[in-house]
N, C-alpha and C positions, 0 to 999 in steps of 0.2 A: 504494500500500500504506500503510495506515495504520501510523504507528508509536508505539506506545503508550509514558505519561509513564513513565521511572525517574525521578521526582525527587530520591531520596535521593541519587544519582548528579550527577544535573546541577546541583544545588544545592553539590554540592560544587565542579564543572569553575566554576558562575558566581560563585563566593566568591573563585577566581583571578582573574579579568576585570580587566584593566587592571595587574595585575602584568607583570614581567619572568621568572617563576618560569617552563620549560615544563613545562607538566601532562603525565605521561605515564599513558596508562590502559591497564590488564593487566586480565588473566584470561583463560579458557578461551575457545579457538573457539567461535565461537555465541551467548558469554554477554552479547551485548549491545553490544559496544564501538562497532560501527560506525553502530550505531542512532544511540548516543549523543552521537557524533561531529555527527549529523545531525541531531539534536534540539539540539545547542549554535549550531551553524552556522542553525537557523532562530532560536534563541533571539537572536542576535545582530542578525538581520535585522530581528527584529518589537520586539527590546525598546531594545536599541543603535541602530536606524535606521543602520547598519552595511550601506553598497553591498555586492552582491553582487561586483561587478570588488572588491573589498579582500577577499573571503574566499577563498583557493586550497584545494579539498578535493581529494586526493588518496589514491586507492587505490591502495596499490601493489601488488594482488592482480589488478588492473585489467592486461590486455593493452593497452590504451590507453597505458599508462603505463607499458609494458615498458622504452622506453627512456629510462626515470630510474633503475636499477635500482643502477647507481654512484653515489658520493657527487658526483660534480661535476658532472652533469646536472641533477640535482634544484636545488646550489646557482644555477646558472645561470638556469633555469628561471624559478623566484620571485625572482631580482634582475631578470631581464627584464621582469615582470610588476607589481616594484614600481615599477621606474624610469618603466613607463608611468602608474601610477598615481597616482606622486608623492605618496599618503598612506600610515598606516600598516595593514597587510600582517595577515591571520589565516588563522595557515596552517594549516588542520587533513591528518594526515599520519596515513594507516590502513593497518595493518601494516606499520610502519617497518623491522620486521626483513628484511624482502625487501630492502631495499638496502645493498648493502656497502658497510660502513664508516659508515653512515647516522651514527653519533655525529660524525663530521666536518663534515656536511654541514649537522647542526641548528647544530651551536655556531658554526659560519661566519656561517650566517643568525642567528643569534641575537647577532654580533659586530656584524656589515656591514649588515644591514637592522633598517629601523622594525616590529619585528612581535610577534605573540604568537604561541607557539608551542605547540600541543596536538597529541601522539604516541596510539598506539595499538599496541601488541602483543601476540602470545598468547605472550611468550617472556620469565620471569621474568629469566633474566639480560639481558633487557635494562637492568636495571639495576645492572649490576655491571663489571666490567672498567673499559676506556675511559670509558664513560659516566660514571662517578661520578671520573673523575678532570677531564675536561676539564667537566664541569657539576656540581663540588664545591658544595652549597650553593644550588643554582641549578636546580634540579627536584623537583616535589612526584610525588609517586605515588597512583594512584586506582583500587586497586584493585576491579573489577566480577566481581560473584560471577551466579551464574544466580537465577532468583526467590527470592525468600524467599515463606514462605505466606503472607502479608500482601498482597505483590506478584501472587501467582498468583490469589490471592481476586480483587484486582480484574482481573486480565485475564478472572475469566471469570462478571465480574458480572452480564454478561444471560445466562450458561448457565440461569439457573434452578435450579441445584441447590443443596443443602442442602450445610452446612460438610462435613458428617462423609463424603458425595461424593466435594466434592471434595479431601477429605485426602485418601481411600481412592486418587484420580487422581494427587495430590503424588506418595504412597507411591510409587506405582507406576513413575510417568514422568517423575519430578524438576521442574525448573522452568525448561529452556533454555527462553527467550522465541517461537523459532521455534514451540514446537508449538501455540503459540493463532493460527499464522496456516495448519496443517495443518483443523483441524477433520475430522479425518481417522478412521479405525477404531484399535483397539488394536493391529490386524495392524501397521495403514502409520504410523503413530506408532512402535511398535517397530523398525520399517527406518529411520525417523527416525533415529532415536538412534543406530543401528549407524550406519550412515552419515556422523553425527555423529564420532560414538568414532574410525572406520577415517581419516577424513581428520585427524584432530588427530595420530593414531597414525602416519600417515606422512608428515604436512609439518611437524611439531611434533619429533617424537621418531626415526623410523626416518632421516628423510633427513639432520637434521637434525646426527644424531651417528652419522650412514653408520653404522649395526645394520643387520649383515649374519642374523643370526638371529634373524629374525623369530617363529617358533614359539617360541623359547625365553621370547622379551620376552612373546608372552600366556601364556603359561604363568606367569609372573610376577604378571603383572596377575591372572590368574584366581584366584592363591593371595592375592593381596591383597585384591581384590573379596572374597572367601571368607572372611574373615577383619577385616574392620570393627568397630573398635573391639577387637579383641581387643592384650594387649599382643606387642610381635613383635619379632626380632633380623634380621640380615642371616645367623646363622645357621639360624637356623628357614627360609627361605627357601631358604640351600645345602641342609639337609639335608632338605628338600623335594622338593627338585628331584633328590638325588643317589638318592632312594626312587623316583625315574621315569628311571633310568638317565642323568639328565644332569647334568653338574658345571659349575658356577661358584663361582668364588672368594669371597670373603667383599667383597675391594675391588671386585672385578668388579659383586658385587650392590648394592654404594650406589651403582656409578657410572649404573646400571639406576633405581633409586631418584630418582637426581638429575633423571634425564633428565624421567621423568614427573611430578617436581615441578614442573618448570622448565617443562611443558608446561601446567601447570595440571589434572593429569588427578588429583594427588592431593596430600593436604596432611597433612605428618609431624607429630605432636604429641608434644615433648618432655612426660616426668611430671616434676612438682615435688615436691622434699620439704616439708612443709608446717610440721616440726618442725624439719628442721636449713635452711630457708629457702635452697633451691640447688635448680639443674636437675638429672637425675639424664644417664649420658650412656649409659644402657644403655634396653632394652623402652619403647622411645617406641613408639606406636600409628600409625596410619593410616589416613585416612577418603576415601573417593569427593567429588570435585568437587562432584558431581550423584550420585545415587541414582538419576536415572533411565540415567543412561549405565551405571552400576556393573548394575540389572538387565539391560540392551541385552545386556552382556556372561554373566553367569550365568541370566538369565531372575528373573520376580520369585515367591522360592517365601517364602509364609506363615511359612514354619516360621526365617525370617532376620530376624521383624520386631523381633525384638529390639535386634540390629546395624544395622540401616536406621535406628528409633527415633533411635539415638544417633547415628548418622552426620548425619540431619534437625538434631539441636538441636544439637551440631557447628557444621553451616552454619550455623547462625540466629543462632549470637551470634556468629559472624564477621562475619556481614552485618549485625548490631546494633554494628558497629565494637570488638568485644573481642578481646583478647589471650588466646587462650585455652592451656593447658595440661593433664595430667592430675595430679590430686593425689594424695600418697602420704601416709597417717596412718598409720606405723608398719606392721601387717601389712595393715591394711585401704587402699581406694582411694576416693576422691570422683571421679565422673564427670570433671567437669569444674572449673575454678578460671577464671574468667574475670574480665580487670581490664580498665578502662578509666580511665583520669585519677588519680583515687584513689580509685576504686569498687573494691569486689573485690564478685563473685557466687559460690556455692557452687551447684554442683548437681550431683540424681544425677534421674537419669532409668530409670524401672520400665516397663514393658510393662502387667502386670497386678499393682498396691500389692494385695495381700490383709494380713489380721492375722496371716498364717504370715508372712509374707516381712517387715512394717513393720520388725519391729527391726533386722534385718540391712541392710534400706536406711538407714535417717538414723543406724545407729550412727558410719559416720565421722563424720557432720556434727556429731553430738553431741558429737566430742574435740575438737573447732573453738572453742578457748574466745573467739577474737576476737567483733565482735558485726556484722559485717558478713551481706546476708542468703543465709539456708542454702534452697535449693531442693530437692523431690523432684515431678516431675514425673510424670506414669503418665496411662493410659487410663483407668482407674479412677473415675468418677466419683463413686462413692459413700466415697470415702478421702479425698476434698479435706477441708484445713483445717487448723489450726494445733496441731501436738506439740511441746510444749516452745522454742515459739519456730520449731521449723521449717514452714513454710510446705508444704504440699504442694496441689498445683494442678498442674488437668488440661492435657496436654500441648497438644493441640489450641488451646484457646485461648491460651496461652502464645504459642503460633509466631504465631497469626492475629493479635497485638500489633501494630501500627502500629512500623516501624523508630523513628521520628520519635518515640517515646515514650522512648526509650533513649539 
């Protein structure tokens, strides 16, 4: 099976190479991690001239390797494996969360053996608890998101189709890496994805934090899918749920919240005050991993492309490594506030910019007296160009940006 470059990805795992740091890399089931793992492990062979006996890859999803599953098996394992090898040791280690107590067993080897060490998990707290006390200072984080449309353009360079295509296929079916090795129908691409969703949903989320009610939890997810980019409480959600005859608590629905963030299934965006310069700690928003999992689960109806739009450029400056946020100007909002380094971006993103709608889009960006630059983004192709300093430019090309430019 061919496994196609994420460079922006491995470019970051080979900027570690020869460090003591271990690289741990997260995100969603699917979204690439274990490719990557294996595009580093050949990286090492062809560019390092790095023996194969010095590289130990291990899956620990792998029945093979069911009995490493403890932490003191695994440490045994690769001290057996280094002592035969008597040089130093690269351990790459995929979905590290399957072995208990796994944070014992890296930072042993990372004490007692000659090695590097690169992780893999679909389970945000892996980095938190344990882990950040016994490898304080001493693990970098790599986070892997699914395609960006820059990425998806080139997996499907010899498709022969035209950009506007294959957005219309983005829109639709998101960007987990699997589906350019389906070349499949819309039907069996959509099982894809379910298929996708249901096993993150129960080895990530239901088993994971023993949810005994499972209809409730998609009932959750379907009001959140349903609701992208809109702003939302943990009450909107109780009294959601209490108008379909079922109750949960307020604490009850963040710890719901948590579980699917921690899974990588969805990603909270605190709003910024952009005048009194603070997080706010009420109506943060919520947006889909993937768009094409978020349709898998609602199906994909036209009439949502509004919230998809924004879910899309969302991801895209995540994946363009920004901090992103939602901004408050008094009674008005800015789509997005996204920072990186000492950059700040302003953007709003439109569906359809008409001269009815222009002023009510860049009016926040217009109270924005800093001079950092102001975006509006839309379909609209005959609206691009620059008002009063604010740039407006079409979305499509926007996303189709090379990461690597940013």
């Amino acid at each position: 099976m061919t496994i196609f470059p994420r460079d922006r990805y491995l470019n970051q795992l080979t900027s570690f190479h020869g460090s003591e740091l271990v690289r741990v890399i997260t995100g969603m089931r699917r979204s690439g991690k274990s490719s990557l793992l294996k595009l580093y492990r050949d990286w090492l062979i062809s560019e390092k001239k790095i023996e194969e006996k010095n590289i130990v890859y291990i899956n620990f999803e792998s029945l093979k390797y069911s009995n490493l599953t403890e932490s003191q098996p695994p440490y045994d394992y690769v001290c057996g494996l280094s002592s035969q090898a008597g040089t130093k040791m690269h351990l790459l280690f995929d979905e590290i969360q399957n072995v208990k107590e796994w944070e014992k067993a890296v930072n042993a080897l990372r004490v007692d053996c000659d090695c590097e060490i690169v992780l893999t998990g679909s389970n945000a707290r892996l980095l938190s608890g344990e882990l950040t006390t016994l490898l304080a200072g001493r693990y970098v984080e790599i986070q892997m998101f699914p395609l960006s449309f820059d990425e998806f353009l080139e997996f499907r360079k010899d498709s022969g189709e035209d950009i506007h295509k294959s957005f219309d296929a983005f829109l639709r079916f998101g960007g987990l890496p699997g589906l350019h090795e389906l070349q499949a129908s819309p039907r069996a691409t959509a099982q894809y994805l379910n298929d996708v969703f249901n096993s993150v949903l129960l080895k990530d989320v239901v088993s994971r934090n023993n949810i005994r009610d499972t209809e409730l939890l998609n009932r959750i997810i379907q009001f959140i899918f349903d609701n992208v980019g809109s702003t939302f409480s943990a009450k909107n959600i109780s009294d959601f749920l209490k108008s379909q005859g079922r109750k949960l608590g307020v604490e009850t629905t963040y710890n719901y919240l948590d579980y699917l963030e921690n899974a990588f299934v969805i990603e909270r965006v605190k709003r910024f005050d952009l005048k009194g310069k603070k997080y706010l700690e009420t109506q943060e928003k919520i947006y889909a991993a993937d768009v094409g999992i978020r349709n898998s689960v609602l199906g994909y109806r036209p009439s949502d492309i509004a919230g998809i739009l924004e879910n899309l450029l969302y991801l895209n400056l995540r994946q363009k490594g920004f901090r992103v946020s939602v901004g408050k100007m008094g009674t008005l909002e800015v789509d997005f506030v996204a920072s990186k380094d000492e950059e700040v971006l302003y953007v709003q993103v439109c569906y359809q910019l008409t001269p009815e709608n222009l002023e009510r889009e860049i009016a926040p960006l217009k109270q924005i007296k800093d001079n950092y630059p102001k975006l509006v983004l839309t379909l609209s192709d005959l609206m691009t160009g620059d008002i009063e300093g604010i740039k407006v430019r079409n979305l499509v090309d926007f996303l189709a940006e090379p990461i690597a430019n940013f």
